[in-house]
C-alpha positions in Angstrom: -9.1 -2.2 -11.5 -8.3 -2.7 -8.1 -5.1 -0.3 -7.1 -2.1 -2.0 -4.5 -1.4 0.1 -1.4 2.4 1.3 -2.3 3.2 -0.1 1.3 2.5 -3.7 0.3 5.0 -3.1 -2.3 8.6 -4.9 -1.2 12.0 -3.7 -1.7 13.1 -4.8 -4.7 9.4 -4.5 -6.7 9.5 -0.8 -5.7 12.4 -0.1 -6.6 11.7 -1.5 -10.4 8.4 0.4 -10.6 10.3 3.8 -9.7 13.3 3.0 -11.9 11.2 0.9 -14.7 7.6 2.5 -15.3 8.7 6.2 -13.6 11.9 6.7 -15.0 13.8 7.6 -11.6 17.2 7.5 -12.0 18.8 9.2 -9.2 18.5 6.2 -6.4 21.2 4.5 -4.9 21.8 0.9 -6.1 18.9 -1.8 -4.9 21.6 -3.6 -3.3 22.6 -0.7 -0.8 18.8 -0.2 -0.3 17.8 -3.9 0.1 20.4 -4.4 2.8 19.3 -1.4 5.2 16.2 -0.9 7.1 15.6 2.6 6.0 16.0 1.3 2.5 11.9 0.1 2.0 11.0 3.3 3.3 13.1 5.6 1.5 11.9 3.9 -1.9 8.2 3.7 -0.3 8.5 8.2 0.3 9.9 8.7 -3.4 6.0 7.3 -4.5 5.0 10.7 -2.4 7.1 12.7 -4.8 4.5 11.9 -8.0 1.1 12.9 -8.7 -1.7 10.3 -7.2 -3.1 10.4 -11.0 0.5 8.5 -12.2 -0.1 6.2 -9.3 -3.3 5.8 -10.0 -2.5 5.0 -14.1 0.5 2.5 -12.8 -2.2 0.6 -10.5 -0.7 1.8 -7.1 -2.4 3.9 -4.3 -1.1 5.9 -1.2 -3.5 3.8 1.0 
């Protein structure tokens, strides 16, 4: 299986990986975050927060 970089990952399919398949619950709404430009990269540093392995298992890598 062939993992996807977390950086070609967009806004809004980020956010529904961390909130959907990670269970992160503390981020502020996807509107607030799809309407700044720190937003992609805020949801893009939480993927640094979990273990490469759980990346790995949800078909995303750090590169």
């Amino acid at each position: 299986m062939e993992l996807t970089p977390i950086v070609e990952l967009g806004v809004s399919e980020a956010y529904e990986i961390l909130t959907g398949h990670f269970g992160i619950t503390d981020l502020p709404p996807l509107d607030s975050l799809e309407n700044e430009d720190w937003g992609r990269d805020y949801l893009l540093s939480r993927f640094l927060e979990l273990p490469r392995s759980a990346l790995a298992e949800a078909g995303l890598s750090l590169m």
